[in-house]
ChimeraX commands (.cxc) that place a marker at each C-alpha (Angstrom):
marker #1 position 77.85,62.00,120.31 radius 0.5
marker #1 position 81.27,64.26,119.84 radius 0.5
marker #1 position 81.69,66.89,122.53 radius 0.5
marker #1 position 81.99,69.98,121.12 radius 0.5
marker #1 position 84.59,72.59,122.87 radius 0.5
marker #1 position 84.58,75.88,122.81 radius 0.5
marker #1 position 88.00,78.46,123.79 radius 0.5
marker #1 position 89.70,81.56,123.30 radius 0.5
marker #1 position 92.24,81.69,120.73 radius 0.5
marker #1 position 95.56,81.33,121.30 radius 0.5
marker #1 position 98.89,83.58,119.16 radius 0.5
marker #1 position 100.10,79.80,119.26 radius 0.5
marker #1 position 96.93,79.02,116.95 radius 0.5
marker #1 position 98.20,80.55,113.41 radius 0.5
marker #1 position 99.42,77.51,111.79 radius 0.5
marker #1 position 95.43,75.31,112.70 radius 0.5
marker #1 position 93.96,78.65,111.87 radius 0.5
marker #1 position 95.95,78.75,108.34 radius 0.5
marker #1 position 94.62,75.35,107.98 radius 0.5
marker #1 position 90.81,75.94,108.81 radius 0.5
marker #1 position 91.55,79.54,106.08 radius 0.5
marker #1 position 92.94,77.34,103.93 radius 0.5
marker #1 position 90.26,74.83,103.93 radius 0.5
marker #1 position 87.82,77.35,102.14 radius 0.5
marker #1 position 87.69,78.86,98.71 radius 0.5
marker #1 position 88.79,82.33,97.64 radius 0.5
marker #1 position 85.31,83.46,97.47 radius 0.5
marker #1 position 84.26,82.43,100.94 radius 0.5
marker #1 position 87.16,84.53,102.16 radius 0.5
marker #1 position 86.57,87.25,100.11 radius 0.5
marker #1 position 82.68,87.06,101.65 radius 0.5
marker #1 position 83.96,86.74,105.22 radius 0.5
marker #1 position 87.04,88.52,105.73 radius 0.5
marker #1 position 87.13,91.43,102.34 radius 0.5
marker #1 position 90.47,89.47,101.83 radius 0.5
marker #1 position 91.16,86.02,99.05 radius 0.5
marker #1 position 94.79,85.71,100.70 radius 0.5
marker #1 position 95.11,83.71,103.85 radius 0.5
marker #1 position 97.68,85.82,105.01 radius 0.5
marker #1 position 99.63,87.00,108.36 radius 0.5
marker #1 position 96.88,90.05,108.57 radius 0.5
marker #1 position 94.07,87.50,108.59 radius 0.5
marker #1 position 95.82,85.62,111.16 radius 0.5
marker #1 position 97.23,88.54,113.27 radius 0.5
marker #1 position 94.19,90.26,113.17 radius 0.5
marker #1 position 92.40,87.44,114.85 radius 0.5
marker #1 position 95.16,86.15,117.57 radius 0.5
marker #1 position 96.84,89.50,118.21 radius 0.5
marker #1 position 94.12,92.83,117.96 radius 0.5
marker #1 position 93.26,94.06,121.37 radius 0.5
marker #1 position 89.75,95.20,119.68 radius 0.5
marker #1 position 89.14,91.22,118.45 radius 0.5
marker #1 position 87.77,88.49,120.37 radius 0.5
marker #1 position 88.24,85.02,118.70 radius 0.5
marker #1 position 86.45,81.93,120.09 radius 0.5
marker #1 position 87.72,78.24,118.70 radius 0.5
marker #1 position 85.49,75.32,118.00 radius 0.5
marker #1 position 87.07,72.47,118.45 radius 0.5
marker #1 position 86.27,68.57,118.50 radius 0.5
marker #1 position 88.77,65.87,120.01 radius 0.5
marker #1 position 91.80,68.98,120.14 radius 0.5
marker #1 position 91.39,69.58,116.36 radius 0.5
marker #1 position 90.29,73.08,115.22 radius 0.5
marker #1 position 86.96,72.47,113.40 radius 0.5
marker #1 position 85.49,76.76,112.93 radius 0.5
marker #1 position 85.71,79.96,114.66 radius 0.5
marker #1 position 84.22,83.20,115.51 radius 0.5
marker #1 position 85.25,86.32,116.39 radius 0.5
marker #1 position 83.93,89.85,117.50 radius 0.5
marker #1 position 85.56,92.99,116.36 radius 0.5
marker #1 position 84.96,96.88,117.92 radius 0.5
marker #1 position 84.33,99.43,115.52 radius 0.5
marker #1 position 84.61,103.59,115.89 radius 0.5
marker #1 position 80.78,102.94,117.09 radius 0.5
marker #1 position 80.78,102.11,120.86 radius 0.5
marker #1 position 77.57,100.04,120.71 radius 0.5
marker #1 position 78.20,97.87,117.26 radius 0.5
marker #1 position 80.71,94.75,116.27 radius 0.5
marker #1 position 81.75,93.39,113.45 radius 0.5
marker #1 position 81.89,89.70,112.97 radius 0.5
marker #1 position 83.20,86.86,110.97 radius 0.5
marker #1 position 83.11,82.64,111.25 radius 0.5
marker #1 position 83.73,80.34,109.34 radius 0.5
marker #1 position 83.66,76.70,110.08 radius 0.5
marker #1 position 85.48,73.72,108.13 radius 0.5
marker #1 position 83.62,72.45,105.36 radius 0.5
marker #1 position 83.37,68.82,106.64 radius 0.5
marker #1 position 81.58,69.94,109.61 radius 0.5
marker #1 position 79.18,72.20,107.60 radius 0.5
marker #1 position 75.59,71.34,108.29 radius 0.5
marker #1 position 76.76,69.80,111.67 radius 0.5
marker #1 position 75.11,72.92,113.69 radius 0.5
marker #1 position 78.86,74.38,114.86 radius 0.5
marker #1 position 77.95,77.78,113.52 radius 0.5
marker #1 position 74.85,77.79,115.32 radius 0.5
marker #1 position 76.73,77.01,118.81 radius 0.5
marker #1 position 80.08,79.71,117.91 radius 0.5
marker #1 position 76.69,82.08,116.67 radius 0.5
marker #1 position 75.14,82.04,120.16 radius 0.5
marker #1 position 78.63,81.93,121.90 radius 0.5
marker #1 position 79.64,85.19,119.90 radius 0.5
marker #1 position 76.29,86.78,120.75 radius 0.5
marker #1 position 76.72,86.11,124.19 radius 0.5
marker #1 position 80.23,87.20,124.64 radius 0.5
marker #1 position 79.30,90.55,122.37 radius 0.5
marker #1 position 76.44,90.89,124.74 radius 0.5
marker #1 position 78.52,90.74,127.58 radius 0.5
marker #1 position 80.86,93.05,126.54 radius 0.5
marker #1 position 78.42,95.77,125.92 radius 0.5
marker #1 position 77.27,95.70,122.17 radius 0.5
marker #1 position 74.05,96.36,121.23 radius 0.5
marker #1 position 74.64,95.37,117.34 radius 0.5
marker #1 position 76.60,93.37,115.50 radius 0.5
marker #1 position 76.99,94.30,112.01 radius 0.5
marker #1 position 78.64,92.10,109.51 radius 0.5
marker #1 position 79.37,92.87,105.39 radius 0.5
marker #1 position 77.36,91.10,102.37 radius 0.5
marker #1 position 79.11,90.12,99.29 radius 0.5
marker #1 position 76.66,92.02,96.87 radius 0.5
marker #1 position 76.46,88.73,94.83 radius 0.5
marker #1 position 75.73,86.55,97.77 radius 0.5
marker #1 position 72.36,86.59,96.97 radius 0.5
marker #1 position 71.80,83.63,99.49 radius 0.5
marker #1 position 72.39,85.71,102.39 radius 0.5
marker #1 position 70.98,88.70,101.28 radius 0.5
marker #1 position 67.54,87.48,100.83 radius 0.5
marker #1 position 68.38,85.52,104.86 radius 0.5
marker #1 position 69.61,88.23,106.30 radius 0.5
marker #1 position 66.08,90.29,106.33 radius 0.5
marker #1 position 64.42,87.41,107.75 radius 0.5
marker #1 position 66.53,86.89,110.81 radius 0.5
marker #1 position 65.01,87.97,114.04 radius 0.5
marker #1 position 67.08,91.06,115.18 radius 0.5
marker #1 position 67.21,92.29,111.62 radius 0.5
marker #1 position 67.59,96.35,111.48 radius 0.5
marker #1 position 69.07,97.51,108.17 radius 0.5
marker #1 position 70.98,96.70,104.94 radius 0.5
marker #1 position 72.93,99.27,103.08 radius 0.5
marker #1 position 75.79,99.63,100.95 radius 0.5
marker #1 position 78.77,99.69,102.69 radius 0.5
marker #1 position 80.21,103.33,102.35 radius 0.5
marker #1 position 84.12,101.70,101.89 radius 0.5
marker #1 position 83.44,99.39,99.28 radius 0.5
marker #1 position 80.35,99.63,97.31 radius 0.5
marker #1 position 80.47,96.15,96.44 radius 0.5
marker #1 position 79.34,94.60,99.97 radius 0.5
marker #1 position 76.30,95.70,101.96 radius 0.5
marker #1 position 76.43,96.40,105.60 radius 0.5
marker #1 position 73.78,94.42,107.19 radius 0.5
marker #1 position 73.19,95.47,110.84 radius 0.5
marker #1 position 71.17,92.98,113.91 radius 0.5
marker #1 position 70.25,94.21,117.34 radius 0.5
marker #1 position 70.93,91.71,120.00 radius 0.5
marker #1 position 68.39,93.35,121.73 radius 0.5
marker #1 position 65.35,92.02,120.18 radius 0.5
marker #1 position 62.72,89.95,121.86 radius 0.5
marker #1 position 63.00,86.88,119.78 radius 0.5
marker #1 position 66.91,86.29,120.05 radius 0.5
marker #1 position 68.01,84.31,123.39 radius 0.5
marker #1 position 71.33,85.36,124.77 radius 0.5
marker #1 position 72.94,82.93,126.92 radius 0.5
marker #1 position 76.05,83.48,129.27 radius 0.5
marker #1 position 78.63,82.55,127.38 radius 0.5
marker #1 position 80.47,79.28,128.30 radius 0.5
marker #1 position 83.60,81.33,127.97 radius 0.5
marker #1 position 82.84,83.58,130.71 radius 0.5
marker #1 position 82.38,81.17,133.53 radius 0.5
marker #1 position 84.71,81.78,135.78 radius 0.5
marker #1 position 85.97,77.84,135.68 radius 0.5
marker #1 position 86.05,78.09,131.81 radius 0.5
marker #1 position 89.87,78.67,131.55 radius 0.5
marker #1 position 91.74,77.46,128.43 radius 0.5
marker #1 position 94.93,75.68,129.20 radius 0.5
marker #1 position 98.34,77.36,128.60 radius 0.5
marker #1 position 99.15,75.03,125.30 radius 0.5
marker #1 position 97.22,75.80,121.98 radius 0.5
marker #1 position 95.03,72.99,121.08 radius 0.5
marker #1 position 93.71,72.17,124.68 radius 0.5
marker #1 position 90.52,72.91,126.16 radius 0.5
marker #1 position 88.35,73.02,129.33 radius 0.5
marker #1 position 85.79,70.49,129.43 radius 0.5
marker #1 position 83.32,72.49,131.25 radius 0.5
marker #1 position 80.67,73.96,130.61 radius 0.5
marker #1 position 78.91,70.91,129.04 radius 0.5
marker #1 position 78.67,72.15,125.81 radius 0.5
marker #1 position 76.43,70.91,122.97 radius 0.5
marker #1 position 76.97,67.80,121.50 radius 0.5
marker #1 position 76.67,66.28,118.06 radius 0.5
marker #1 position 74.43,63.39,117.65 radius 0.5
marker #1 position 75.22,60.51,115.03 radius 0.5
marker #1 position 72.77,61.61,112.66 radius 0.5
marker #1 position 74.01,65.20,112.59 radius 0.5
marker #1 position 77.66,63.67,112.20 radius 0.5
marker #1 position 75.97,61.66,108.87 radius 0.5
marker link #1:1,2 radius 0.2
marker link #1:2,3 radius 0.2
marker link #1:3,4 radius 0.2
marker link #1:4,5 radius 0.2
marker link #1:5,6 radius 0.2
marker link #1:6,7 radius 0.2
marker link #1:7,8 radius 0.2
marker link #1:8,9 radius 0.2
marker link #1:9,10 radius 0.2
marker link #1:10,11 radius 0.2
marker link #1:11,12 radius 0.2
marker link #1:12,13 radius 0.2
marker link #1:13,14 radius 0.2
marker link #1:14,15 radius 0.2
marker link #1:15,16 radius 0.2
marker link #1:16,17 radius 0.2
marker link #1:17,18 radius 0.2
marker link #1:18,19 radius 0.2
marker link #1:19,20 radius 0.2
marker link #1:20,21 radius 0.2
marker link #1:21,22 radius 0.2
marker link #1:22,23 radius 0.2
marker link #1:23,24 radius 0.2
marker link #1:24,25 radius 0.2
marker link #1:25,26 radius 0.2
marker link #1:26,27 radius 0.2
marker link #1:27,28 radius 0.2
marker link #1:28,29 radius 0.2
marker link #1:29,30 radius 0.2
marker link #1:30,31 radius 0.2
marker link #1:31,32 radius 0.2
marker link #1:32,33 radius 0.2
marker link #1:33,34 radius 0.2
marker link #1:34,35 radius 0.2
marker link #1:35,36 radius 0.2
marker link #1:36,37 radius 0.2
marker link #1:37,38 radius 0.2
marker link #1:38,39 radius 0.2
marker link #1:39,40 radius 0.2
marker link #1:40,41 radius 0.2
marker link #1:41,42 radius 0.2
marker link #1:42,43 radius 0.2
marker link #1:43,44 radius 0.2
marker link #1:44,45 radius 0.2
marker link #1:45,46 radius 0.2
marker link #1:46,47 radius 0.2
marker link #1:47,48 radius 0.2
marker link #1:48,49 radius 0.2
marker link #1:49,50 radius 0.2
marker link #1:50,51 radius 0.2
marker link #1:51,52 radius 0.2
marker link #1:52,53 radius 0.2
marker link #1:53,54 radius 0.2
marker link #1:54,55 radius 0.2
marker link #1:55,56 radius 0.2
marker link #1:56,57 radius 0.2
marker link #1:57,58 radius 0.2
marker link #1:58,59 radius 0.2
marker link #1:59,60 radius 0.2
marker link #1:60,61 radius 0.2
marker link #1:61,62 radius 0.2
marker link #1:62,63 radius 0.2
marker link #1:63,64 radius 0.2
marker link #1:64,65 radius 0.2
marker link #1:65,66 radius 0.2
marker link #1:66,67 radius 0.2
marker link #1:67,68 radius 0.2
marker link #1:68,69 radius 0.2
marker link #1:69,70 radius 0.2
marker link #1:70,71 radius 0.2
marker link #1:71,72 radius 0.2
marker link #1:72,73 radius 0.2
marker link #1:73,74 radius 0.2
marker link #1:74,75 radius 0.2
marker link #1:75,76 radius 0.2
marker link #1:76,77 radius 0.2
marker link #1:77,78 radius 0.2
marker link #1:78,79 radius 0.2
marker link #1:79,80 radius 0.2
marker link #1:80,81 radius 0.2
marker link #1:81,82 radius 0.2
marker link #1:82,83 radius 0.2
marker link #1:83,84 radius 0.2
marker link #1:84,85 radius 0.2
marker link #1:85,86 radius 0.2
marker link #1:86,87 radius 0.2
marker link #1:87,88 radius 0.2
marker link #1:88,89 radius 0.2
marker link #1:89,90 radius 0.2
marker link #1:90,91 radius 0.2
marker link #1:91,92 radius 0.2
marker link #1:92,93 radius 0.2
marker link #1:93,94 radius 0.2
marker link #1:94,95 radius 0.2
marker link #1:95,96 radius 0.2
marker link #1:96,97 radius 0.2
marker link #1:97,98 radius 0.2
marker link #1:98,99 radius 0.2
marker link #1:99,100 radius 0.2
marker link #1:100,101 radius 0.2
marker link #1:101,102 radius 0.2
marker link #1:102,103 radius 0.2
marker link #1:103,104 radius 0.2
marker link #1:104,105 radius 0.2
marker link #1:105,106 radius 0.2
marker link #1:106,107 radius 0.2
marker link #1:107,108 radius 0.2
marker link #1:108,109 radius 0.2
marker link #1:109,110 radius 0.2
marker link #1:110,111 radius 0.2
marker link #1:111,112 radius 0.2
marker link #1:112,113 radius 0.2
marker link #1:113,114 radius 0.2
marker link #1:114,115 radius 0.2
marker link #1:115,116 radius 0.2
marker link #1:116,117 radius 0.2
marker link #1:117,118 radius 0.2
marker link #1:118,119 radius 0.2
marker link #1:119,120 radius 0.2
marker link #1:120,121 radius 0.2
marker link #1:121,122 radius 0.2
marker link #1:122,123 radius 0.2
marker link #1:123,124 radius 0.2
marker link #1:124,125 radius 0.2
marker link #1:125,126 radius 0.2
marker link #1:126,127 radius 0.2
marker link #1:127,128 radius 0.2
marker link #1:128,129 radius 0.2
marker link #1:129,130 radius 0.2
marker link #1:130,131 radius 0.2
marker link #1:131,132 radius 0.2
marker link #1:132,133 radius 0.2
marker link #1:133,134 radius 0.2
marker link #1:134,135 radius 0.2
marker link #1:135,136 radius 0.2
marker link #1:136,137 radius 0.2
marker link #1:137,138 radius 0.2
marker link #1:138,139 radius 0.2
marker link #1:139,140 radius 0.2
marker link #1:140,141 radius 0.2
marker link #1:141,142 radius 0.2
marker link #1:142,143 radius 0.2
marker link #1:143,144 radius 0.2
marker link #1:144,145 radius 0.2
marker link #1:145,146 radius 0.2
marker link #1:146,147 radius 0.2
marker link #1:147,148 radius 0.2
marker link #1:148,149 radius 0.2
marker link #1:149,150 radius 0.2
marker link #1:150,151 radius 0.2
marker link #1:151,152 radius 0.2
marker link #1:152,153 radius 0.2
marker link #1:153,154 radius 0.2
marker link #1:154,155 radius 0.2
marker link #1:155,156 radius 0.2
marker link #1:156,157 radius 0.2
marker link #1:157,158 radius 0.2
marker link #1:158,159 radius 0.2
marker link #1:159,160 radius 0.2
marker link #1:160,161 radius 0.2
marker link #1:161,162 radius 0.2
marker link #1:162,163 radius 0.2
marker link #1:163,164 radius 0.2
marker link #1:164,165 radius 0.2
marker link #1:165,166 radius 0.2
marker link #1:166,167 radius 0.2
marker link #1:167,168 radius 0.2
marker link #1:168,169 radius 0.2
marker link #1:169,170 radius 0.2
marker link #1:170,171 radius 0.2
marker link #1:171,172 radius 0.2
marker link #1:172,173 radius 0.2
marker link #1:173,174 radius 0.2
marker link #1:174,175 radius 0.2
marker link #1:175,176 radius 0.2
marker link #1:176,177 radius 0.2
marker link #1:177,178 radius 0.2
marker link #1:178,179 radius 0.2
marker link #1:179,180 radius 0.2
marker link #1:180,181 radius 0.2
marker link #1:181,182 radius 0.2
marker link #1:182,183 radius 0.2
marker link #1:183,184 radius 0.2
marker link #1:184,185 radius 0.2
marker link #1:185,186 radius 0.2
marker link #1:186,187 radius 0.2
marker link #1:187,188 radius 0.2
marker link #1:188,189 radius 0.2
marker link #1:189,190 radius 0.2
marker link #1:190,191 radius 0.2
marker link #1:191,192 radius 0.2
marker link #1:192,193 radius 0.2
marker link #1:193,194 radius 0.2
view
């Protein structure tokens, strides 16, 4: 298997992060971000906002997806994005940077996380009700295009986990690009790498 490693972003990460944007169509970061330019604000937003958290999945050093938390004016509810690089789709990375960002929102004190719906994306919005967690979808008062769909990470049926971030031995290393090894962290089998 590939060992899967998980860290917190570095400012030193813009130019893999560019890469992993870049990697994706318009659309998809229109859907995840409200933006189609893989721009500085993109990129700032996630290695530089005090009220942004921004964990990197990486394999053998090279970025592979991310996810990150944001604050919002209400105390209790995030905002999140990810996005992981199309040839590791379907390779269950955004199910391990899912339950790391749960955790890590957990731990920091949110009760919700709330991320917007493309209107169009009819994929997730027939998902999204179906997910344990599940609260509300509405359209988003900013832009009526998007809904705001909103999931308690308080509900019976979704397992938080301590975050392999917060161990105390879980330290990134100074340099971009390097990672602890520990926690074990999941690990990809050859027929999920096929």
């Amino acid at each position: 298997g590939t060992e899967l490693g998980l860290r917190k972003v570095f400012a030193l990460d813009t130019k893999m992060l560019g890469k992993i944007l870049g990697s994706v169509s318009t659309h998809s970061l229109q859907l995840r971000f409200g933006s189609v330019a893989v721009g500085s604000g993109i990129i700032d937003s996630l290695t530089k906002s005090p009220d942004v958290t921004t964990v990197i999945a990486s394999i053998n050093g090279k970025m592979v997806g991310f996810t990150n938390i944001c604050s919002t004016k209400e105390p209790e509810v995030c905002e999140m994005a990810s996005l992981v690089h199309q040839d590791y789709q379907g390779k269950k990375i955004g199910k391990v940077l899912l339950n790391e960002r749960n955790g890590i929102a957990k731990a920091l004190g949110f009760k919700h996380i709330a991320n917007l719906v493309d209107k169009k994306n009819r994929l997730m919005i027939n998902w999204a009700p179906k997910q344990p967690g599940f609260i509300s979808m509405e359209s988003y008062k900013r832009d009526p295009q998007w809904n705001r769909v909103l999931f308690s990470l308080e509900h019976k049926d979704i397992k938080i986990q301590t975050p392999a971030l917060m161990h105390p031995y879980a330290r990134p290393q100074e340099e971009a690009g390097e990672y602890v090894e520990k926690p074990k962290l999941p690990t990809i089998s050859a027929e999920e790498e096929a």
